[in-house]
C-alpha positions, 0 to 999 in steps of 0.5 A: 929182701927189699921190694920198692913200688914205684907209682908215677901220678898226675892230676889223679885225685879221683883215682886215689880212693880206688888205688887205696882199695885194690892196691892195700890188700896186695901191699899187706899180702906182700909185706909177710915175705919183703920190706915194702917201699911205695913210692909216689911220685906226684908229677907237678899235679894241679889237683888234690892229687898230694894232699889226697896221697897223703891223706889217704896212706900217709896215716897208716901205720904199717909194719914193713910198709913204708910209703914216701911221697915225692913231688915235681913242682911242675909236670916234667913226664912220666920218664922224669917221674920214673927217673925221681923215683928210682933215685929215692928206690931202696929195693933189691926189686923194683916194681913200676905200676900205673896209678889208674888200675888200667893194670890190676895190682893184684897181679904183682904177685905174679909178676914176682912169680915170674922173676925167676934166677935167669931172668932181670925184668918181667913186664906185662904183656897184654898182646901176648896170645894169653894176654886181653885188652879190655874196653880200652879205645882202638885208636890207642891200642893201634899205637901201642900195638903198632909200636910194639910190632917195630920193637919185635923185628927190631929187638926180639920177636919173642916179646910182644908187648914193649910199651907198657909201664907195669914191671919188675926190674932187679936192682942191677938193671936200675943202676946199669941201665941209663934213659934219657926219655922224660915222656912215655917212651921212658919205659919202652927205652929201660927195656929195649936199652937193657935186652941190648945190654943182655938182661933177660926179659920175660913176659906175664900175660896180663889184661890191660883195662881202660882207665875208670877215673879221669882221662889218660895223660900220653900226647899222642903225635909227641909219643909217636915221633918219640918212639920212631926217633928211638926205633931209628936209633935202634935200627942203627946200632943193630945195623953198626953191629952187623957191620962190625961182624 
């Protein structure tokens, strides 16, 4: 079985080292059971980011670890990165991850763990009961987490957390389902649009850590009006399908 990494950076150049460090050793544990594809996908970067990429990991030599690197010319967003990616993936399973550690590569393991038969996507929960937030600025979790509360009465209750970009997908649910998002929501958008579709979501409680190298990416308002757009979007289907009962 085939198992891409799908790695979205921008303007990353001091985190590279470091995602070096913490991801190669969960890559080489992962490579004695799947054929490993890392994807990164530099989003139109103004740094070294690229170049460093690929001075760091374009020179190993690994078996059944393949790394590629693709490049956006100009910035586009993290739903464009993810788009890019997904077109180059090969993967049975698809894995998407941060490239500033703010979620441990160490715990992809688990996330496989918890992709069992019955279930399409696994994502990271950081605000389920189990899960920790870690040194990470209040104002960004009252977004995050304020978001993710209008998807629990919108969506499903059961799942806590819907705003983060660190899961699994199967194949299946990559092909089926489409987004038109090129900025953050992106990621909230494949899941929602795939519960909707009848996808089974699971949860791994995971801790989500503030960033140790450069500064986070996400324009606060644009994300905010992106997802109430998209909630209101949410609240319509489900009130047209109450009306079609």
């Amino acid at each position: 079985m085939k198992l891409s990494v799908i790695i979205p950076c921008y303007n990353e150049e001091e985190n590279v080292q470091k995602m070096h460090s913490e991801l190669l050793p969960v890559l080489l544990s992962l490579s004695e059971q799947y054929d490993l594809q890392v994807i990164f996908v530099d989003d139109g970067s103004r740094d070294q980011t690229l170049a460093k990429l690929q001075e760091t990991f374009g020179c190993l030599n690994l078996a059944r670890i393949e790394f590629t690197f693709l490049k956006h010319e100009v910035n586009r967003g993290l739903g464009a990165a993810l788009r890019t990616g997904f077109a180059g993936a090969a993967g049975d399973l698809i894995v998407t991850t941060d490239s500033d550690g703010t979620y441990k590569f160490s715990s992809i393991p688990a996330l496989i763990e918890r992709l069992t038969p019955d279930i399409d996507m696994v994502t990271a929960s950081p605000y389920h009961p189990e899960g920790n937030v870690v040194g990470v600025p209040r104002y960004r979790l009252v977004l995050s987490q304020g978001a993710s509360f209008l998807y629990r009465v919108l969506v499903s209750w059961k799942v806590h957390t819907y705003t983060c970009l660190f899961r699994i997908y199967r194949r299946k649910v990559i092909d089926t389902v489409t987004f038109q998002s090129n900025g953050f929501l992106a990621g909230t958008e494949i899941m929602v649009k795939g519960m909707l579709k009848g996808y089974k979501v699971a949860e791994y409680p995971a801790v989500l850590y503030s960033r140790m190298f450069g500064v986070s990416k996400a324009k606060l308002a644009r994300t905010i009006w992106a997802h109430l757009t998209f909630q209101w979007q949410v609240f319509l289907h489900r009130l047209h399908l109450i009306q079609l009962v």
